[in-house]
N, C-alpha and C positions, 0 to 999 in steps of 0.2 A: 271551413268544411269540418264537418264532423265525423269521428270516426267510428266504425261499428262493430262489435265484436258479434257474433252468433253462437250460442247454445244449441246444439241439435240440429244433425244432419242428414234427416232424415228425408221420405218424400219428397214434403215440397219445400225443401231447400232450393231446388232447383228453380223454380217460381219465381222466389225471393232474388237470387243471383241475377235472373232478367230485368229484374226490376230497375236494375244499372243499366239497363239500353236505352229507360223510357223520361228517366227523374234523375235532374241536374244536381240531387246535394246528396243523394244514395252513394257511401266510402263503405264495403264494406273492405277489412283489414285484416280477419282472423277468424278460426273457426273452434269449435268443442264440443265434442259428445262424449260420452258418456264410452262409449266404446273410441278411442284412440286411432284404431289403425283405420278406421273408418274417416275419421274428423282429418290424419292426414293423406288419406287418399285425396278427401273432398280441397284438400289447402293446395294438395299439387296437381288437381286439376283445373283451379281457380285462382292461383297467385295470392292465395291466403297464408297468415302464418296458422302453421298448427298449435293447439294450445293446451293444457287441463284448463276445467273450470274454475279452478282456484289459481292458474299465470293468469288466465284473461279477466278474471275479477280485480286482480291485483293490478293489473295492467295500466298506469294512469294516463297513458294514450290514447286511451278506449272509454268512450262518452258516454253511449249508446250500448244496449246490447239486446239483441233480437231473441226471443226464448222462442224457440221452434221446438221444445221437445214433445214429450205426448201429454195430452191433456191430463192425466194422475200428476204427473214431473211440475204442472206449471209453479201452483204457488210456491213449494219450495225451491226453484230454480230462481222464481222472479223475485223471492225475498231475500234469496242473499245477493242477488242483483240490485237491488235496493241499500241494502246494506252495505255494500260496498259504494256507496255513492252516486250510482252507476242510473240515467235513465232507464226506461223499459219500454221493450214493444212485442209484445206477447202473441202470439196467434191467441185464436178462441177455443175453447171458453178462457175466462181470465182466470178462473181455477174452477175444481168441480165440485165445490163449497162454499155458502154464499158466505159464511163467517167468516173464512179463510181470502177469498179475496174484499170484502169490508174491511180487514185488518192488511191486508196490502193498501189498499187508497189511502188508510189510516198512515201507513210509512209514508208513502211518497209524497202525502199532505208534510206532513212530520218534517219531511228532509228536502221539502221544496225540490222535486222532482217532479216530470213527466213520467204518467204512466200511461201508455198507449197501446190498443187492441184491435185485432182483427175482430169481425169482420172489416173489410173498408169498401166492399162492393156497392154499399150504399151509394158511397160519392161518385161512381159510372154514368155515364149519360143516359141510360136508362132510369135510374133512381135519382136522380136529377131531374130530367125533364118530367117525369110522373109528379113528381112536387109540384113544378112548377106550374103544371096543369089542376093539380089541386088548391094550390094557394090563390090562385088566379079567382076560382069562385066559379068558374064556370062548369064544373058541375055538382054545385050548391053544396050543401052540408053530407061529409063522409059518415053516414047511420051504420051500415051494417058492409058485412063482404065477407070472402072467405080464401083461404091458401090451401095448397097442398106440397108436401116435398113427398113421394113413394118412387122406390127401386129396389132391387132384392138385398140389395145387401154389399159392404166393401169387399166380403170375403172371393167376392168373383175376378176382382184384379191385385187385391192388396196380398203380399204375400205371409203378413201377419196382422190379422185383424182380429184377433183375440181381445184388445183393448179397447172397441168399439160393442163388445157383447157382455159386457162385465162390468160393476159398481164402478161410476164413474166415467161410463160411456152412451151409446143408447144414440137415437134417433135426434131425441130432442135437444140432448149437450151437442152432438155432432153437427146438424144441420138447423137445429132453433135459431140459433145467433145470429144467420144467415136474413131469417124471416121476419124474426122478433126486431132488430138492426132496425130492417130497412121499413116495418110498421110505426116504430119510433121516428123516424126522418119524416113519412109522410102526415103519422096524426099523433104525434107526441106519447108522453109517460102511458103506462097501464097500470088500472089501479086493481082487480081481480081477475079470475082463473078458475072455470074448473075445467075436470082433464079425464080422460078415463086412459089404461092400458092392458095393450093384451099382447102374451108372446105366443105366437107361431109356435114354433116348436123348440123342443130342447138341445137340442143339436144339429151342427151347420158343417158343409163341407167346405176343407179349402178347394177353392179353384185354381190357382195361382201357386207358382212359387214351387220350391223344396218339398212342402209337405200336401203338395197335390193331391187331393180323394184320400186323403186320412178325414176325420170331424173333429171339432169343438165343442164345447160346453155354451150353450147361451143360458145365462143367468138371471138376465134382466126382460121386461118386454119391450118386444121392437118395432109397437106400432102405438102411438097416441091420437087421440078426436079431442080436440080443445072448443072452447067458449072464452073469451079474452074480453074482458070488458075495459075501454079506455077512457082518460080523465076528459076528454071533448064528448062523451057519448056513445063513441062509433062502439058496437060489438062486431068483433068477429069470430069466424067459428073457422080450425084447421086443424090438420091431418098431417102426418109427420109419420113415415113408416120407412122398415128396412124390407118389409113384406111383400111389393107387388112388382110384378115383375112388367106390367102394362098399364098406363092409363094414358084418356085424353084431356084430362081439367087442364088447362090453366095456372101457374103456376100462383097468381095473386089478384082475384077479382075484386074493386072497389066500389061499390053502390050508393050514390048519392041523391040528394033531393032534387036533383038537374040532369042528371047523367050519370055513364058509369064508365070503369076503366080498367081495363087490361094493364097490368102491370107486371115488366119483365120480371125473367127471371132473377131471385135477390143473390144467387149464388155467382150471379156474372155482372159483369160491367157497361154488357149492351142492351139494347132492345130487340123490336120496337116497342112501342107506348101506344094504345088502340083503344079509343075512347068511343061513347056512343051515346048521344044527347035527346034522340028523337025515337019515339016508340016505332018500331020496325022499318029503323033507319040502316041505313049501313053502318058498319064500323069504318071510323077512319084511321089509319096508320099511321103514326108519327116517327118516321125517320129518326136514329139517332148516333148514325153514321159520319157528321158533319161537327159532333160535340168531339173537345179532348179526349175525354174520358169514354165516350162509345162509338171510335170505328173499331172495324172486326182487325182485329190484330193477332189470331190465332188459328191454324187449318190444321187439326189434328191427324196423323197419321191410323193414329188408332183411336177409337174413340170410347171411352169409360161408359157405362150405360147411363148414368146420372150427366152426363155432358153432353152436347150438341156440337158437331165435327169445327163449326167454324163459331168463334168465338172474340170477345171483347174481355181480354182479361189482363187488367192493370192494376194486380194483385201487385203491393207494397204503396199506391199510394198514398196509404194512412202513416205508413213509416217515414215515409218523403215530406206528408201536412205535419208530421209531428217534429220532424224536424228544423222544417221553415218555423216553427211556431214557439222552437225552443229560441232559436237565433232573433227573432225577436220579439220575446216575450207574451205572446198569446196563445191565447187557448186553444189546443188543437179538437176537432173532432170527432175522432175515434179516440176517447179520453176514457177516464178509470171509471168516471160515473154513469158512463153510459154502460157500459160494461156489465159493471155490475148490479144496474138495473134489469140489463139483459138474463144475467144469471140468475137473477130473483125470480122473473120467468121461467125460466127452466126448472129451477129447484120446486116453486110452486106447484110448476104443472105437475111433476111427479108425486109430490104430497098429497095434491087434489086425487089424483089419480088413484092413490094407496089410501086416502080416507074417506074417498068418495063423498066430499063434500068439496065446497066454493073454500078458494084462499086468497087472502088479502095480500098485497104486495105489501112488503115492508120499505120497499125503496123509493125513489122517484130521481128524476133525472130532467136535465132542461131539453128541448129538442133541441137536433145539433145545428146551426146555422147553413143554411144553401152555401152551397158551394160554385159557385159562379165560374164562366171560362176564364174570366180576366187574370183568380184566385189560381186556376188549375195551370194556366200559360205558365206562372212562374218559373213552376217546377219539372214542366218537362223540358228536354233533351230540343234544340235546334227550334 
């Protein structure tokens, strides 16, 4: 068993911690933030030890370690977590600079480590069985489709969302990784981008929290329209916004030379999967309730306006495949390359956006392999 230290305890720490109800090799052992009396509140409500970041680096008990901080914090958190020897499993983005995390895969290549990233919603039995529907052929060659992520904004439950409006935050580092992920799982690498961006307005109120009905500075724009062109062909065109407070699309349409397909939502684990083969045919609904990875496993009390009350969410699976995959010896998944192909994405689209011309990815990546029940039985619980 392996054991796991975490960096940052914030949010969705809490997430992470469950993820020891569902995955047989998830040890976590110790915690660290950046704020102390915080990291040991979180240790004595969790049977963690409390740590600074430089005892749990130092720590040689500790294999693993989860960087949950905020996406500004990631690269240098997760390079001295490299430096110190030390695995990595980062939330997303992998940092908010595509040269800064390039030169992270460069270490972990360097020091024969695992580097491992959130997203892992892709491996759900909704982004699972959408593959599987695609690879099958039965609804012919993936040409074109389109996504949307739109809600108003973190600032309505978060109680500091200041780092989501400001260089190195935004719509598209925030919620791309989600979309971009789970386009990579179904039709591989992307090879250009263009993007356009607009902000709403310049200042936001908080909703939430301490500083309720005071405002904020928004710095950046918080709505993007993309064109994505990928190495099989398929273009797609999406919409990424912190701007709207309503809509009824679809969260991921796929249009084929046979058929098309509904495909869940990528920021969750479930479905359904709703495909349609015949011109003013019905849709049919594919269940995916019955997979590891997508029964509903979550009845929300309160519900986030970006979230749906009842939910499939088997957030830490990528840390549990990357841990089976260190034990013996293969390649996980949610790995550094995919990553940071995702982030070349993101980076691009905002360049596109600010130069008002098409950009060329500088990355590429392999798709990640299906992930099968057989693969997924291992690692859960019972």
């Amino acid at each position: 068993m392996k054991n796991i230290g975490i960096i940052g305890c914030g949010n969705i720490l809490e997430t992470y911690l469950r993820s020891q109800e569902y995955f047989n090799n998830i040890n976590f052992v110790s915690c660290s933030d950046i704020n102390m009396d915080l990291a040991k509140k979180t240790s004595s409500e969790n049977n963690l030890k409390a740590q600074t970041v430089e005892e749990l680096l130092s720590d040689n008990s500790i294999d693993i370690v989860l960087n949950i901080t905020i996406p500004q914090a990631h690269f240098e958190v997760s390079k001295k977590i490299l430096e110190a020897g030390k695995h990595v499993y980062s939330e997303k983005p992998m940092s908010v600079k595509y040269e800064q995390a390039n030169e992270l895969l460069k270490i972990s290549r360097d020091k024969n480590l695992y580097f491992g990233n959130a997203p892992d919603t892709f491996l759900g039995g909704g982004g699972q069985l959408s593959r599987e529907i695609i690879d099958s052929n039965e609804l012919g060659e993936i040409l074109t489709g389109n996504f949307i992520f739109a809600f108003p904004g973190v600032q309505d439950f978060h109680p500091n969302p200041e780092s989501w409006f400001q260089d190195g935050g935004g719509p598209v580092i925030d919620m791309g990784p989600y979309f971009f992920t789970a386009l990579i799982n179904l039709l591989g690498p992307a090879k250009n981008i263009r993007s356009r961006g607009v902000k709403f307005s310049d200042q936001r109120e908080y909703k939430a929290g301490p500083k309720k009905g005071k405002f904020f500075n928004v710095d950046i724009p918080t709505s993007y329209m993309f064109s994505l062109e990928f190495h099989n062909r398929s273009i797609i065109q999406g919409f990424i916004s912190f701007d709207v407070l309503n809509h009824k699309r679809n969260h991921v349409e796929l249009y084929g030379t046979k058929g098309s397909i509904i495909v869940p939502d990528p920021n969750m684990f479930g479905g359904p999967v709703i495909t349609s083969k015949e011109l003013g045919s019905d849709w049919i609904e594919h269940s995916v309730e019955s997979k590891p990875l997508g029964k509903t496993n979550i009845l929300n009390k309160t519900v986030r306006s970006n979230e749906a009350p009842r939910q499939s969410n088997y957030r830490g699976i990528g840390l549990s495949e990357m841990v089976y995959s260190i034990e013996n010896n293969v390649e996980q998944r949610c790995n550094g390359e995919l990553a940071l192909h995702v982030l070349d994405i993101i980076e691009s689209a905002m360049i596109a956006a600010e130069s008002k011309e098409e950009v060329s990815l500088r990355s590429t990546c392999k798709r990640p392999n299906s992930f099968e029940d057989k693969e997924i039985k291992k690692l859960l619980k019972n």
